[in-house]
matplotlib code that plots the C-alpha trace (Angstrom):
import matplotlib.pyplot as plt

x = [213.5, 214.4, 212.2, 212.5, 210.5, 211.4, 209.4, 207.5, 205.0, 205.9, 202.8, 203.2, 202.7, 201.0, 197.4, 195.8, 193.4, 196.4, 197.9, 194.6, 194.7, 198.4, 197.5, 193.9, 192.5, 191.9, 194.1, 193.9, 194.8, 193.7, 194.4, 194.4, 194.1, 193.4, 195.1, 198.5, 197.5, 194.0, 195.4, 196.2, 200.0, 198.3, 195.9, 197.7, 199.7, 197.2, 195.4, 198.6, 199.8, 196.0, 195.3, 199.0, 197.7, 194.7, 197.3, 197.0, 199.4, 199.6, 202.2, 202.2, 203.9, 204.3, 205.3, 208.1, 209.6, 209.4, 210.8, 214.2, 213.8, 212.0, 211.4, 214.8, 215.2, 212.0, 211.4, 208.5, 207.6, 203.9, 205.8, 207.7, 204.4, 202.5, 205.3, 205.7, 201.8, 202.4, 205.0, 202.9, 199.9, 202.0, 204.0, 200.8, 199.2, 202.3, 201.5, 197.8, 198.7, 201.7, 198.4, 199.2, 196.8, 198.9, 198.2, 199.2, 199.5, 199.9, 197.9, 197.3, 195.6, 194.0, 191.6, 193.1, 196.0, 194.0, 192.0, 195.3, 196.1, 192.7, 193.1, 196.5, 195.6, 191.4, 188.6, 191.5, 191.7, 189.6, 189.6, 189.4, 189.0, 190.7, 188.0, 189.9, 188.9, 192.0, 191.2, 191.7, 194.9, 196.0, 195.7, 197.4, 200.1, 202.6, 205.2, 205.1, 204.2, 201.2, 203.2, 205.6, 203.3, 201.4, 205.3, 205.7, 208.6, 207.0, 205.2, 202.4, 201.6, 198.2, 195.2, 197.2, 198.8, 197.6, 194.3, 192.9, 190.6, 188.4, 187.2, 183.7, 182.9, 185.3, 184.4, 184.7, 184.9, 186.6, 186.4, 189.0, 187.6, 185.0, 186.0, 188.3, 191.7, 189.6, 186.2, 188.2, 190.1, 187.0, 185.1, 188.3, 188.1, 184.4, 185.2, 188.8, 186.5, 183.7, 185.5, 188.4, 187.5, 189.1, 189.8, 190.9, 194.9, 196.8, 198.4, 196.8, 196.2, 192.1, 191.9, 192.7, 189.9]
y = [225.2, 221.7, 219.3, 215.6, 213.4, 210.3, 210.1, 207.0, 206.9, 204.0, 202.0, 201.1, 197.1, 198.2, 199.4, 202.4, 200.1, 197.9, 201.0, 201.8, 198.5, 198.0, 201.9, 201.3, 204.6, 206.0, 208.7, 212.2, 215.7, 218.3, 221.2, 224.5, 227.7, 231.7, 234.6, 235.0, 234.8, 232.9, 230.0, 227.7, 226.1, 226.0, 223.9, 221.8, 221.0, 220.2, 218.1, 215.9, 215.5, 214.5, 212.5, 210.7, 209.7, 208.0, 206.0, 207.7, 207.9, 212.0, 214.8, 218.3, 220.4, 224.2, 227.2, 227.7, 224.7, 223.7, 227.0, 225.7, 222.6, 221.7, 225.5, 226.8, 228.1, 230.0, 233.7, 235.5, 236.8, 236.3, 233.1, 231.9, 231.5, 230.1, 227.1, 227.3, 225.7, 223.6, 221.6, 221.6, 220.5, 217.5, 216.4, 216.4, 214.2, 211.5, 211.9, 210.9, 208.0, 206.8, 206.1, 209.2, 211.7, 215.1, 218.2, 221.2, 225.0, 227.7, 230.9, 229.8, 232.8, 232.0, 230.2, 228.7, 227.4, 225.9, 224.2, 222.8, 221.4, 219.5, 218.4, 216.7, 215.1, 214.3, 213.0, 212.7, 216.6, 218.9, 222.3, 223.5, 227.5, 229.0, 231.9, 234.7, 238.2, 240.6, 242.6, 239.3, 238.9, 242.2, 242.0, 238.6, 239.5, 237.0, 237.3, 241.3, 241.1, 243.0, 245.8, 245.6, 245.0, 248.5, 250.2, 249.6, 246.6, 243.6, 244.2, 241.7, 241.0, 239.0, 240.7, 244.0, 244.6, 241.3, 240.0, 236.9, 235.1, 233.2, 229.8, 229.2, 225.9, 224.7, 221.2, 222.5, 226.3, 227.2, 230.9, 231.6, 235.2, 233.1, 229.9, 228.9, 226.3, 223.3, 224.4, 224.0, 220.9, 218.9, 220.1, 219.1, 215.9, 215.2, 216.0, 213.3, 210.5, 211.3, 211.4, 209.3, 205.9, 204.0, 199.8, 196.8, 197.0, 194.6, 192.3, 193.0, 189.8, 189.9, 189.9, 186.3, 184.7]
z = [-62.4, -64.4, -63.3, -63.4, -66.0, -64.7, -62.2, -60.9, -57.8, -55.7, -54.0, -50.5, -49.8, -46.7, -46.7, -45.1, -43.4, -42.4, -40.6, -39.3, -37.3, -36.2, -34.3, -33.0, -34.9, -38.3, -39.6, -40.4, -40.8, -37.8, -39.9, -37.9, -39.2, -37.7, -36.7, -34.8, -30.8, -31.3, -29.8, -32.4, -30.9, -27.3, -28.2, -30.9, -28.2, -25.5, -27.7, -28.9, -25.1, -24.7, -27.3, -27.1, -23.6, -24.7, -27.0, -30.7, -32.5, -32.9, -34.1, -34.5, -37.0, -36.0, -37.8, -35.9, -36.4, -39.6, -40.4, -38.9, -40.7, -43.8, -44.5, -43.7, -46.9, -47.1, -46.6, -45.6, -49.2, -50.8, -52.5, -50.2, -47.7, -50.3, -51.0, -46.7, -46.7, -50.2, -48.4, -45.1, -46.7, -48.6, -45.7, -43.2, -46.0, -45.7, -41.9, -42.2, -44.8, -42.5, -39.9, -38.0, -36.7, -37.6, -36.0, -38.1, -36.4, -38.8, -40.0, -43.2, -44.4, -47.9, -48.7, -51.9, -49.8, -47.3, -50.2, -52.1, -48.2, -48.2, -51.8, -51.1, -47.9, -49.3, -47.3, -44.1, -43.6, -41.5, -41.1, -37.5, -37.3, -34.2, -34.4, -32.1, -33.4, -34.2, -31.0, -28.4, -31.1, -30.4, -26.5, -26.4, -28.7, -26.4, -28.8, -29.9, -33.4, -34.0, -31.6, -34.3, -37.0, -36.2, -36.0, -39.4, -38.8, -39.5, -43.5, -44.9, -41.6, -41.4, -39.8, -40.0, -43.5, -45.1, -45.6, -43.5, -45.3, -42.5, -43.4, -45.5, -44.2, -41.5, -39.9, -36.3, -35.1, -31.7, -30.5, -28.2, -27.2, -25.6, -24.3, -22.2, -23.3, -21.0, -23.2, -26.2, -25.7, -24.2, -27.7, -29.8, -28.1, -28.3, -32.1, -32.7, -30.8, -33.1, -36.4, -35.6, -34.8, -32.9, -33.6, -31.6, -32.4, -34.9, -32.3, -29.2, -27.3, -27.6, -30.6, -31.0, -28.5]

ax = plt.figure().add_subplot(projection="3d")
ax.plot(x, y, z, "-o")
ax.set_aspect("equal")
plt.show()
């Protein structure tokens, strides 16, 4: 692949701080990683209808969908799902520097990929860990993968075929073999209100007296 040498970053006339005041709340990268059937779109979704209530600005990106979007063109081969997080990782960095708080909702297996995810987005990203053991998995199985997986018809499949490699040093850790959806939303709550503060918005009437 040719690539380009003429290539110049642009800088943006408008400030991370200045975003961080026209939404009411810093930014940041809600990065969610574990096994198929732990949980992970369930919650990513209860959280953004949650936090969207309480007026963030908040968006999740989902396997599933990018996969008929941005990643159309990718397969399911060990390269192909390494360049499926590369891009992830990248565009839920532009999402945190936009003033967004993203929400991302994939398995994300390795470690290193994970890591290249955190570089690209920096001190915004955190890793949350959707702790569900493979049995739980296995008994949830909503969609019939790890049925098929243990058939033989789905190959590389993590947890089965392919390795997961579980986070070293995740900032928050949510077992879903042992709490309940509420328990887990109330904790990733406690943890966006704690991390993420929240400002007086650009423009809103107070701030003027």
């Amino acid at each position: 692949m040719s690539r380009s040498t003429n290539i110049v970053p642009v800088d943006h006339k408008v400030s991370r701080a200045d975003r961080h005041a026209t939404a009411g709340h810093d930014s940041g990268v809600l990065w969610f990683t574990g096994l198929s059937a732990s949980g992970k779109t369930t919650l990513a979704l209860a959280l953004e209808q949650r936090l969207f209530e309480r007026g963030y600005l908040v968006y999740v990106l989902d396997g599933d969908n990018i996969r008929t979007g941005l990643n159309a063109d990718l397969g399911f081969s060990p390269d192909d799902r390494a360049e499926n997080i590369r891009r992830i990782g990248e565009v839920a960095a532009l999402f945190a520097d936009a003033g967004f708080i993203v929400i991302t909702s994939f398995i994300s297996p390795y470690r290193a990929e994970r890591e290249r995810a955190r570089l690209a987005a920096g001190e915004a990203f955190h890793e949350i860990y959707i702790a569900a053991d493979l049995g739980t998995c296995e008994r949830r199985d909503p969609k019939g993968l790890y049925r098929k997986a243990r058939a033989g018809a789905i190959a590389d499949f993590t947890g089965i075929s392919a390795p997961y490699e579980p986070p070293e040093a995740a900032e928050l850790i949510l077992d879903t073999a042992k709490l309940s959806v509420e328990a887990c939303l109330d904790r990733l709550l406690e943890y966006v209100e704690s991390r993420f503060a929240r400002t007086r918005r650009r423009g809103d009437p107070f701030l003027s007296k």
